[in-house]
Backbone bond lengths (Angstrom), bond angles and torsions (degrees), N, CA, C in turn:
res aa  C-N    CA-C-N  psi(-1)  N-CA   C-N-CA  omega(-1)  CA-C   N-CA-C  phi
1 X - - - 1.467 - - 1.527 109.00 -
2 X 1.678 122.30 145.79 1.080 135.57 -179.95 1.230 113.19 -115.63
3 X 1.718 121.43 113.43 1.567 93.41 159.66 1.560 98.90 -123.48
4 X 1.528 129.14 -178.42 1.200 107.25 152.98 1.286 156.85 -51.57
5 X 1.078 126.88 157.68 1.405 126.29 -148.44 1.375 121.58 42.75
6 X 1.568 134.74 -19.49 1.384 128.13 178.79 0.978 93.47 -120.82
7 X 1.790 121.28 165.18 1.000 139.50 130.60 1.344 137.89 -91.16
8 X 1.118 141.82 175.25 2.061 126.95 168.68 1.334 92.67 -177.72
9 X 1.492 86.62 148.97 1.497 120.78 179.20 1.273 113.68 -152.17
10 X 1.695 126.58 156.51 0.973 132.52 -172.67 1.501 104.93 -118.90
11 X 1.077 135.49 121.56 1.694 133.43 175.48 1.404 111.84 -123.25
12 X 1.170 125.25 149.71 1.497 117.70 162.95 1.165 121.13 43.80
13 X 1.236 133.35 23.31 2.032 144.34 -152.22 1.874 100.75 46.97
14 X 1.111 109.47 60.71 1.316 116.56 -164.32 1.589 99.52 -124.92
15 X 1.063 136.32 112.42 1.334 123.47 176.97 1.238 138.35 -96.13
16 X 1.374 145.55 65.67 1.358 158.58 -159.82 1.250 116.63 -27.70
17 X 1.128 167.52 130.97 1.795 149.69 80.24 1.060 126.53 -55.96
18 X 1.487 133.00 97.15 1.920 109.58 152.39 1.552 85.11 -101.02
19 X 1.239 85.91 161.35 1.747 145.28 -175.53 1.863 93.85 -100.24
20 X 1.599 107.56 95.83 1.264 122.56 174.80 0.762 151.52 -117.09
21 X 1.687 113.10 63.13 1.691 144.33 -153.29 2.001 101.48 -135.23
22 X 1.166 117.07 39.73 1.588 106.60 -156.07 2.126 88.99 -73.60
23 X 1.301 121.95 -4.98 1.053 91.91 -171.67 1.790 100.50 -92.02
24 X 1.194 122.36 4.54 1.571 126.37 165.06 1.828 94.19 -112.03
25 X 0.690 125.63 78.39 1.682 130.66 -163.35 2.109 95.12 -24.73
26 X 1.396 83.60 75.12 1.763 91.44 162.10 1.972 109.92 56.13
27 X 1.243 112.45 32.41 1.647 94.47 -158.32 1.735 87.58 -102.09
28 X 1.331 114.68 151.31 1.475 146.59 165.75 1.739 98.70 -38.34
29 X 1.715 100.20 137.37 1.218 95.05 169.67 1.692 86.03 -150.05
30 X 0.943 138.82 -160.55 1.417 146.01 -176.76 1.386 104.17 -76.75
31 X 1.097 122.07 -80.37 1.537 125.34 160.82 1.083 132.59 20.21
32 X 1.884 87.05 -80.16 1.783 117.01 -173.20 1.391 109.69 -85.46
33 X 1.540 108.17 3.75 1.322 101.18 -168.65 2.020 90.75 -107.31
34 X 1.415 115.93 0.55 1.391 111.24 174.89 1.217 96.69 -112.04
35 X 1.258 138.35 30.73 1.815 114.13 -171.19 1.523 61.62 -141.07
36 X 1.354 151.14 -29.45 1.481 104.85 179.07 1.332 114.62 -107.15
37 X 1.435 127.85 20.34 1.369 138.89 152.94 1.820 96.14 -66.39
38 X 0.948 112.57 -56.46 1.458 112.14 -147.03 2.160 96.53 -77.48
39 X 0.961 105.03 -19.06 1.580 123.36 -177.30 1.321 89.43 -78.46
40 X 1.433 128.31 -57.16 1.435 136.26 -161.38 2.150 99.86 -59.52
41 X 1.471 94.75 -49.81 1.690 95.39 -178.03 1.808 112.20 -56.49
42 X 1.384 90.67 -41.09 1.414 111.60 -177.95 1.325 121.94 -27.51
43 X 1.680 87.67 -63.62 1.817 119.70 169.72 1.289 121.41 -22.93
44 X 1.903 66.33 -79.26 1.962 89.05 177.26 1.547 114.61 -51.34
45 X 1.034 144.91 -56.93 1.344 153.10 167.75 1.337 101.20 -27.15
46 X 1.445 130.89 -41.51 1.416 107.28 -162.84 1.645 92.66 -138.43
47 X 1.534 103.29 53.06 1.451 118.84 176.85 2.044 125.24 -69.00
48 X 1.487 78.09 -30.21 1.622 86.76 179.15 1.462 120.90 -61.09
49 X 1.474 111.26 -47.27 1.477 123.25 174.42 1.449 117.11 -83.77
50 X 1.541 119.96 31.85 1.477 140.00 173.65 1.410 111.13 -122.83
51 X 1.140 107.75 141.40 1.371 131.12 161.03 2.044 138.03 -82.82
52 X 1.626 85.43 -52.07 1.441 108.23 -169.72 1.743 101.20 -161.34
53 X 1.157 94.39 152.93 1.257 116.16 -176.74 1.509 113.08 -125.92
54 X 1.593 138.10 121.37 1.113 145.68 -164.38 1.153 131.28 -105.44
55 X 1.562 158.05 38.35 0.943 133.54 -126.13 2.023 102.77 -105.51
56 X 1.473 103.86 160.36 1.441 115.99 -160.74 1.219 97.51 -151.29
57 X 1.282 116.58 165.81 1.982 141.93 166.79 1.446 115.84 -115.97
58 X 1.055 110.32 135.83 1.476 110.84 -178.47 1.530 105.38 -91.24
59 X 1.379 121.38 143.68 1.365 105.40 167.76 1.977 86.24 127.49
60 X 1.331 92.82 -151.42 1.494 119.53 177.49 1.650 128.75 -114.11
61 X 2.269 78.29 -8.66 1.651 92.52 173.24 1.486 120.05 -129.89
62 X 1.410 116.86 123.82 1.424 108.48 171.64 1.781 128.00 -23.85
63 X 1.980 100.33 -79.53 1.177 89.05 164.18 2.041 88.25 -166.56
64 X 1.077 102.73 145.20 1.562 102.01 -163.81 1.656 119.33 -95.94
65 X 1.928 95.03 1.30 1.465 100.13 178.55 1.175 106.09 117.56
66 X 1.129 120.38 -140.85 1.926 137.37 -178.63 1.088 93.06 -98.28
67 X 1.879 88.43 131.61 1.775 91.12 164.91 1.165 139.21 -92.49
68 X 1.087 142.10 138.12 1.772 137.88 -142.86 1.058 114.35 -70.30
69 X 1.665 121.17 -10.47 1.707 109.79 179.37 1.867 90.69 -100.43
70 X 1.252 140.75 -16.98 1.353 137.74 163.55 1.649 93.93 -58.91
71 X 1.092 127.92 -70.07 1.129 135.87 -139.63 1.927 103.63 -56.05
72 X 1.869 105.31 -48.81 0.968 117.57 174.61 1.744 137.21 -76.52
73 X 1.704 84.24 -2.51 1.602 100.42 164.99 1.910 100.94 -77.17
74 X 1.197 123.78 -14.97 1.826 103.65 -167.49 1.407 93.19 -98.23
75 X 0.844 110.13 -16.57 1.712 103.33 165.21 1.222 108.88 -14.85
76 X 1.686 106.68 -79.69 1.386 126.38 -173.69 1.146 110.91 -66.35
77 X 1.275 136.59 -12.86 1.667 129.41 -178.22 1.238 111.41 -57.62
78 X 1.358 100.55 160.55 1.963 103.40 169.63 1.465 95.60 -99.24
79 X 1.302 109.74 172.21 1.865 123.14 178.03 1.327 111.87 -51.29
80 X 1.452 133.17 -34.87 1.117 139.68 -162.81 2.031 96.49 -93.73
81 X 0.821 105.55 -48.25 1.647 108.50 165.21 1.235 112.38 -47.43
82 X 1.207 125.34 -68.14 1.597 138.46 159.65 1.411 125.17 -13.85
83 X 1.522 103.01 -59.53 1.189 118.23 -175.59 1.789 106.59 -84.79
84 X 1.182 132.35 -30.70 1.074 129.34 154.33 1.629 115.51 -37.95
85 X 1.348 96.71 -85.13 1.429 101.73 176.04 1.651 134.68 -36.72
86 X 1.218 101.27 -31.60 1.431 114.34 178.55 1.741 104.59 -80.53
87 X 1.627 120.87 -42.73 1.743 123.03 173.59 1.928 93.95 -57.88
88 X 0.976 148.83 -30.16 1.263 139.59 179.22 1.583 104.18 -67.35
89 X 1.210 106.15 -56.79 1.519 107.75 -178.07 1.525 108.35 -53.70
90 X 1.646 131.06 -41.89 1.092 122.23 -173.03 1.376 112.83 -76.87
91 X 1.409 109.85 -24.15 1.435 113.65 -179.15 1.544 117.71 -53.94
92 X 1.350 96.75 -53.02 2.012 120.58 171.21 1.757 93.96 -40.28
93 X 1.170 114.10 -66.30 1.449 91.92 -154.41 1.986 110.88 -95.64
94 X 1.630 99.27 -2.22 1.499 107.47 156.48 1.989 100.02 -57.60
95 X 1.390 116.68 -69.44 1.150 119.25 -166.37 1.824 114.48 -56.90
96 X 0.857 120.78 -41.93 1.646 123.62 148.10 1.385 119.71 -31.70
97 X 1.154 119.96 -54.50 1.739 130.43 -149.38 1.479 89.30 -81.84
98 X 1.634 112.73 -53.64 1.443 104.20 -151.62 2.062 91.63 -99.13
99 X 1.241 125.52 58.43 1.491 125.60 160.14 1.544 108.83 -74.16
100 X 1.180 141.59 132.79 1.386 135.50 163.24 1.223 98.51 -76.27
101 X 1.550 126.70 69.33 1.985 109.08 157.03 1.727 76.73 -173.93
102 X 1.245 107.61 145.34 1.857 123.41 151.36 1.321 117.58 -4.04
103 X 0.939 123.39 110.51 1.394 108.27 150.86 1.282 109.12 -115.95
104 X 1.730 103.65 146.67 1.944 100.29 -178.38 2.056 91.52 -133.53
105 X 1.286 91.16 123.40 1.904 105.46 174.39 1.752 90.18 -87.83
106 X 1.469 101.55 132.79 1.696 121.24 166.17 1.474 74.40 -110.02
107 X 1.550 91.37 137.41 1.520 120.51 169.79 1.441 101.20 -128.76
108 X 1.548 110.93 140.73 1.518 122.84 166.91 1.491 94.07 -144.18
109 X 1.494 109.30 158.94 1.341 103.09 175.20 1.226 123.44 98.66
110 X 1.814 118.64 -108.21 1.028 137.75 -162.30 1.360 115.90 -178.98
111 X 0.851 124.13 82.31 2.024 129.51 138.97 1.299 125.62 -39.10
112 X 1.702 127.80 66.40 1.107 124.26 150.06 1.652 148.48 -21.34
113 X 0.840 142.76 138.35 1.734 114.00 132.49 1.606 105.90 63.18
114 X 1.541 75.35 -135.17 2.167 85.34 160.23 0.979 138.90 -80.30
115 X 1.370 107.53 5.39 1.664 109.77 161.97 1.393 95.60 -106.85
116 X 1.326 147.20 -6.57 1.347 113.58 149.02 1.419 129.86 -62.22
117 X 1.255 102.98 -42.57 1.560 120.21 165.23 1.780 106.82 -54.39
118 X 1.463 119.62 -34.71 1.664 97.51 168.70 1.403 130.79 -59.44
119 X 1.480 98.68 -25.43 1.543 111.94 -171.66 1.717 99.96 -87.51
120 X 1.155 118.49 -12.00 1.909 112.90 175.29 1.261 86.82 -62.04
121 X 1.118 124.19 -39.24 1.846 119.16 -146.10 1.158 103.02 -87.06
122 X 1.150 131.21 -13.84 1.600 135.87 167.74 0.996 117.84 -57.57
123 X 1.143 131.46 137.89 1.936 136.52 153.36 1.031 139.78 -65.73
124 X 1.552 102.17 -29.96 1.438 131.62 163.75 1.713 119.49 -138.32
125 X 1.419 101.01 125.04 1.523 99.34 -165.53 1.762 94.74 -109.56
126 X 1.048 120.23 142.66 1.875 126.90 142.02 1.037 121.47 -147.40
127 X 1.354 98.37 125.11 1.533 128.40 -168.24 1.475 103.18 -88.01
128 X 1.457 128.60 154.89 1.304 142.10 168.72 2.034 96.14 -90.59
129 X 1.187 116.86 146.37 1.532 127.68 -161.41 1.693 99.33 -78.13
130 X 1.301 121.57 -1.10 1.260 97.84 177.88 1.910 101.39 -126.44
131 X 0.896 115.04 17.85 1.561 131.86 173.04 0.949 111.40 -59.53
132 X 1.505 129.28 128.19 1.294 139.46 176.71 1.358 119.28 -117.54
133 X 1.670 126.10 138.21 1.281 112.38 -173.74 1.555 90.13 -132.97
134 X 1.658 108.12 -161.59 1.390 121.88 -144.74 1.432 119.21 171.71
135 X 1.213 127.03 106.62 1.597 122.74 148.77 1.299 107.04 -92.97
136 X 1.487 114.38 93.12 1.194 122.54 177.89 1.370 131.39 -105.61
137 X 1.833 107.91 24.11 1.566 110.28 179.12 1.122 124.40 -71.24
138 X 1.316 116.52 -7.82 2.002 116.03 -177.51 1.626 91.75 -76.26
139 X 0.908 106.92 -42.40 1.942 105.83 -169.22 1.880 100.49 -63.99
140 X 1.261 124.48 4.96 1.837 131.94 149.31 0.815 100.93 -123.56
141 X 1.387 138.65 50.54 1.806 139.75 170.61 1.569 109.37 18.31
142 X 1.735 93.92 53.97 1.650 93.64 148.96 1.137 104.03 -136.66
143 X 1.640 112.29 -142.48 1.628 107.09 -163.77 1.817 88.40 -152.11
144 X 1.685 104.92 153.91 1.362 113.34 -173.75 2.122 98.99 -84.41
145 X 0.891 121.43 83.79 1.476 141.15 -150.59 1.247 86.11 -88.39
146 X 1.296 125.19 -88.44 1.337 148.64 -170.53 1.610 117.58 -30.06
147 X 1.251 73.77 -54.08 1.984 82.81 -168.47 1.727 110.23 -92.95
148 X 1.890 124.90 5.48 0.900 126.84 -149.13 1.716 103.38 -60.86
149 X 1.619 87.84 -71.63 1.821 99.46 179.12 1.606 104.72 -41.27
150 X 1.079 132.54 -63.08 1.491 123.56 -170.48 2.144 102.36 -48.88
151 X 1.235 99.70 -28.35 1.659 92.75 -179.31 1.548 119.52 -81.79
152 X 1.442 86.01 -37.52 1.669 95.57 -171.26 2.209 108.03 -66.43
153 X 1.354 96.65 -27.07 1.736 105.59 169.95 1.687 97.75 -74.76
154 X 0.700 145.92 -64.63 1.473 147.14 -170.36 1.490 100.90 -53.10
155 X 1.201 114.67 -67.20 1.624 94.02 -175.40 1.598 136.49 -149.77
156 X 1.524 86.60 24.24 1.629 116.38 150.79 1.702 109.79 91.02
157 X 1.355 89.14 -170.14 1.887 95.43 -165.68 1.568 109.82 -62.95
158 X 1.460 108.88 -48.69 1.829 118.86 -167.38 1.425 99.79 -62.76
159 X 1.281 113.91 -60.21 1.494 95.25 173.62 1.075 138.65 -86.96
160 X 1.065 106.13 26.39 1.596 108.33 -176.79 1.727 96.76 -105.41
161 X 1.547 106.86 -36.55 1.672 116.86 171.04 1.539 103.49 -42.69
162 X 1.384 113.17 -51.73 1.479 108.21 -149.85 2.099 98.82 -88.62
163 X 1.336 106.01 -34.13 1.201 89.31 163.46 1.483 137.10 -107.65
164 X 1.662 107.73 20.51 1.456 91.71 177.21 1.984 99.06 -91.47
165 X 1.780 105.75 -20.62 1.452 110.16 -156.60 1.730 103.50 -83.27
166 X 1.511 105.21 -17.58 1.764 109.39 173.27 1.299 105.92 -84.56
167 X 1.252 118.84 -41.06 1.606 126.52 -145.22 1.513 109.04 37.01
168 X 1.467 123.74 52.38 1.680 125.50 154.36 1.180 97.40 -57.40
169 X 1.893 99.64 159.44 1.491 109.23 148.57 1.722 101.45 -79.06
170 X 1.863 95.17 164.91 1.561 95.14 160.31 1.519 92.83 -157.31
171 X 1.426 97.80 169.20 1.397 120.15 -168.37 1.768 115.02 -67.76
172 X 1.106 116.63 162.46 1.591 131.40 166.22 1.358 94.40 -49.75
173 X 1.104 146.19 -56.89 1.553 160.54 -123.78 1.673 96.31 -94.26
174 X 1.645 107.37 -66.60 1.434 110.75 154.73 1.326 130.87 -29.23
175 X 1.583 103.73 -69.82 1.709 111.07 175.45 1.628 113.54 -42.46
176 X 1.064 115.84 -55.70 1.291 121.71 163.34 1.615 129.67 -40.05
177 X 1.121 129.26 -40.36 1.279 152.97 166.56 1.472 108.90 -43.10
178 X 1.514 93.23 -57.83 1.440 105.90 -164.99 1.932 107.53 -102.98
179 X 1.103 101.10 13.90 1.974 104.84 -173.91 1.128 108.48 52.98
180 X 1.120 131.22 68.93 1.643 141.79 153.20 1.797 96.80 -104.88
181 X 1.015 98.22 -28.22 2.265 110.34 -167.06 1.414 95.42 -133.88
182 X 1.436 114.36 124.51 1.111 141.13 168.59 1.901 129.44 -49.78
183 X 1.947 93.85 -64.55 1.135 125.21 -156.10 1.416 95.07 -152.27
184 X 1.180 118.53 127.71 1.638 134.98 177.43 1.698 116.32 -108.54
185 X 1.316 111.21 137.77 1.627 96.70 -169.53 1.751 89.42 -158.06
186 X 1.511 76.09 161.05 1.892 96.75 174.53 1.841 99.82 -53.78
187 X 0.973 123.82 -174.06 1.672 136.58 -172.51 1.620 93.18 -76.24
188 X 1.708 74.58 -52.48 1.912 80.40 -156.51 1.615 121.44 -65.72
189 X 1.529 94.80 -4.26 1.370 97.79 -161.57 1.729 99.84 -106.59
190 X 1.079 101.31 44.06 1.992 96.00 -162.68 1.771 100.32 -93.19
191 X 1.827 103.45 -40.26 1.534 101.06 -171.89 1.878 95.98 -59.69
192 X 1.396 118.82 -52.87 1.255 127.33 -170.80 1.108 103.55 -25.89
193 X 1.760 111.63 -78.42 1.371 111.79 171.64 1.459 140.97 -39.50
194 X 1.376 106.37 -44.71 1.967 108.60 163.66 1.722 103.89 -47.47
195 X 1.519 116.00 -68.17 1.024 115.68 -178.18 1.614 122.44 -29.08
196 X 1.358 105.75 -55.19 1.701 95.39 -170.01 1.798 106.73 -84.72
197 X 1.147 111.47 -7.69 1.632 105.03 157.56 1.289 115.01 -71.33
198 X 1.393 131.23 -31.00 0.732 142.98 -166.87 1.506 118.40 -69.13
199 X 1.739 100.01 -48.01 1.965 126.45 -177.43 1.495 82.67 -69.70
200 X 1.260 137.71 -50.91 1.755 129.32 -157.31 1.165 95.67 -56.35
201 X 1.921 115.49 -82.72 1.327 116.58 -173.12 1.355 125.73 -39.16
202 X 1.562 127.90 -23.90 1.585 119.64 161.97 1.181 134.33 -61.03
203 X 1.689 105.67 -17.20 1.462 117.93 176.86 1.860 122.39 -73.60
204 X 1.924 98.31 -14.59 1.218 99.12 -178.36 1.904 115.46 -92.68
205 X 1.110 99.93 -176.62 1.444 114.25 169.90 1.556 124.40 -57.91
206 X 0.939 135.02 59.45 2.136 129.51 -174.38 1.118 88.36 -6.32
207 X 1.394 141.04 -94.70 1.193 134.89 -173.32 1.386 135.39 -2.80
208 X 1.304 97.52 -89.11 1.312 115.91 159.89 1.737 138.80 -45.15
209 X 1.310 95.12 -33.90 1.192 102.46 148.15 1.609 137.97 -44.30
210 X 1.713 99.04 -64.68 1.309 110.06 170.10 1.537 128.45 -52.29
211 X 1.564 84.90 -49.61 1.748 93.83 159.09 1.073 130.25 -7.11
212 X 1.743 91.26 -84.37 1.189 121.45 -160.84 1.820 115.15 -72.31
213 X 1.631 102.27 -25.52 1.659 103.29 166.46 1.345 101.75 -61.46
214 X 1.665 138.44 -67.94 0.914 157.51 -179.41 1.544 112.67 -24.70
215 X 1.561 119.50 -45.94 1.886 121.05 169.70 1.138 122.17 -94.11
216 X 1.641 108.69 1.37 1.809 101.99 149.74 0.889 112.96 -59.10
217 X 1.169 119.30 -69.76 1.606 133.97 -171.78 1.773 108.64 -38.38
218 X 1.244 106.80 -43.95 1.457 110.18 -164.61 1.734 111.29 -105.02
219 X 1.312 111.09 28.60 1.667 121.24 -173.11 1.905 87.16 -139.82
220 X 0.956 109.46 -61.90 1.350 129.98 -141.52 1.809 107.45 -50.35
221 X 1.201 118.67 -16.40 1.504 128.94 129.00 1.314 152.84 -39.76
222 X 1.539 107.62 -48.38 1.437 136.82 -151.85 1.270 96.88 -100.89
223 X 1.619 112.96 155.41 1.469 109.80 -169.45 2.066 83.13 -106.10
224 X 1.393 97.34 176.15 1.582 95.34 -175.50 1.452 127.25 -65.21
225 X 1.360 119.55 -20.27 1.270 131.65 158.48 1.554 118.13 -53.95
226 X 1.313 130.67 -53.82 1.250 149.17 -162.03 1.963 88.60 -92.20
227 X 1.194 135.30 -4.25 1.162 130.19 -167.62 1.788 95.65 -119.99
228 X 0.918 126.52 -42.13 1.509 140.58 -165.87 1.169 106.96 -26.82
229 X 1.836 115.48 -51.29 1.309 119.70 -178.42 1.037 136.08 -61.62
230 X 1.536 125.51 -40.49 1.384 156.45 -150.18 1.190 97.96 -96.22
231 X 1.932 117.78 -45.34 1.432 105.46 -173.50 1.343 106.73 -97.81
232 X 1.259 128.49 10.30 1.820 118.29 163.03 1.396 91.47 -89.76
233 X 1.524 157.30 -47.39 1.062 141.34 -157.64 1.302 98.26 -59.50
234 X 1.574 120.05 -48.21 1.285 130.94 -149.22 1.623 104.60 -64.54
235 X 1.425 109.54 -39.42 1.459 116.37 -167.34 1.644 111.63 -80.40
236 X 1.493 104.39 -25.53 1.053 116.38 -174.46 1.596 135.92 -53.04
237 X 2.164 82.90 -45.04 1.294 125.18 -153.74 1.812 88.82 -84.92
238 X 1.421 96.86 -27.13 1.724 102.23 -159.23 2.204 104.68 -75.75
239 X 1.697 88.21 -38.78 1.822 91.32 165.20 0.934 125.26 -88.71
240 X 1.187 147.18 16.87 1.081 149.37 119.93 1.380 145.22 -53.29
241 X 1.787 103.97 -25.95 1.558 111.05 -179.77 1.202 112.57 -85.18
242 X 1.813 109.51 -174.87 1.582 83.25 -149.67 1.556 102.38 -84.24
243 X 2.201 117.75 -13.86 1.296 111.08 168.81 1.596 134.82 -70.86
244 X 1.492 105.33 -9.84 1.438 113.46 161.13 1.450 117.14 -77.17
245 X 1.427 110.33 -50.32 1.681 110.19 152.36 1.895 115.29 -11.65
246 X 1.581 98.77 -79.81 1.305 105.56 -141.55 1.936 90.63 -76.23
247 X 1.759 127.28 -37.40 1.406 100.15 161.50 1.277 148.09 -62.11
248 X 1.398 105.98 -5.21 1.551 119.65 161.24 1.332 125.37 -66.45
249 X 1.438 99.78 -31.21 1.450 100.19 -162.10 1.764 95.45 -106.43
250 X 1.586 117.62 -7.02 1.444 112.06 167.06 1.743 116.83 -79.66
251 X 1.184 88.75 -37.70 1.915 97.42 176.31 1.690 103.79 -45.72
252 X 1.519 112.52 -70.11 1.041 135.68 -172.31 1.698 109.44 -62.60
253 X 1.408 124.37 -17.61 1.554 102.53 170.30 1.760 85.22 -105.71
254 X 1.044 161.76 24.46 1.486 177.36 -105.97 1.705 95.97 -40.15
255 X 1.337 95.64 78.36 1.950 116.85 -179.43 1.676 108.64 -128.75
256 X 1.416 127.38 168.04 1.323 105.62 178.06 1.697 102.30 -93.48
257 X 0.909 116.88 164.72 1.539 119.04 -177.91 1.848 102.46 -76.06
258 X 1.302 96.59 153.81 1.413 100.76 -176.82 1.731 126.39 -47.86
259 X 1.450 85.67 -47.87 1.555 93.66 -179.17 1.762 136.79 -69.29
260 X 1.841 92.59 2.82 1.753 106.23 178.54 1.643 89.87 -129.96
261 X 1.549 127.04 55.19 1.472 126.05 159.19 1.630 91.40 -106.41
């Protein structure tokens, strides 16, 4: 399916996004920022018969942020406009964050702004080796607001100090350093790489999977005392069902489990 600015496809229970603006190198405009909210519900809606979720940029650039004729429409907004506009933006990458299935961002290029902040929201990031990213809103005397919490979980207070208060670019190599980027690769080698994240995660449980996105989020606070409860129910609840059932009992007759034939 085509709409503007995005594209999507479904392969293999595989779920597609590029980001399809390469002649503004992929950047956010109001629009694109409701057609992939509404793609994002979409998802979720028909999460069961999914695997993984993919997201990409068309072009030479991931995604370069806000685009400058959006950007220069809030000029004129009043506060209450503002603040509208900006709950849409959080919504986009609220509706991203919380998908029950994988998501993996292929980055080439450059991750700006809000496309650095797209790639926080990822689960799995791979970057192409010469990709450059950026929270670069202080350099327009604003601030990366939106996407903070999704950054500050990805890769914490120190670096988030040093790059939300410079807004430098920095390298793939960097991102990596600091877990914003997973896995680093030649250009050419980026589908390769999705791909074999891709063959791993089929080997696991859907379930469990989701799960297991699902008690980051809900541990990833808590010290182990204050967690103790939640994650024995959690583990509990998980051998008992009937897909924890059936990988127990595939390990143990040494077969592959049903759900990676």
């Amino acid at each position: 399916m085509t709409e503007k600015y995005l594209e999507t496809r479904c392969e293999a229970a595989v779920e597609y996004l590029t980001l399809n603006r390469p002649d503004v190198r992929n950047a956010f405009n109001a629009e694109m920022i409701a057609g992939i909210t509404t793609w994002a519900k979409s998802v979720e809606a028909r999460a069961a018969g999914l695997r993984a979720v993919v997201i990409a940029g068309a072009g030479k650039t991931f995604c370069a942020g806000g685009d400058a004729a959006w950007m220069a429409r809030t000029i004129t907004y009043t506060g209450a406009e503002n603040l509208q506009d900006a709950q849409a933006l959080s919504g986009m990458f609220r509706a991203i964050d919380e998908l029950p299935l994988p998501v993996i961002g292929r980055i080439q290029g450059a991750a700006m702004g809000g496309g650095a902040g797209l790639a926080a929201v990822c689960d799995i990031v791979v970057a192409a080796q010469d990709a450059t990213f950026a929270f670069s809103e202080v350099k327009l005397g604003l601030i990366p607001a939106v996407v903070s919490s999704f950054v500050l979980h990805k890769i914490g207070r120190s670096a988030a100090r040093e790059l939300f208060l410079t807004g430098a670019r920095f390298p793939a190599s960097r991102a990596y350093e600091i877990g914003l980027v997973h896995t680093v690769v030649p250009v050419a080698d980026l589908d390769d790489a999705v791909a074999r994240y891709l063959a791993e995660l089929a080997t696991g449980g859907p379930e469990a999977i989701a799960t297991a996105k699902r008690l980051i989020g809900e541990v990833a606070d808590l010290g182990p005392h204050d967690a103790a409860a939640l994650t024995a129910s959690a583990i509990a609840t998980r051998r008992t069902s009937t897909e924890g059932q059936e990988g127990l009992k595939a390990f143990l007759e040494k077969r592959a489990p049903r759900w990676s034939r």
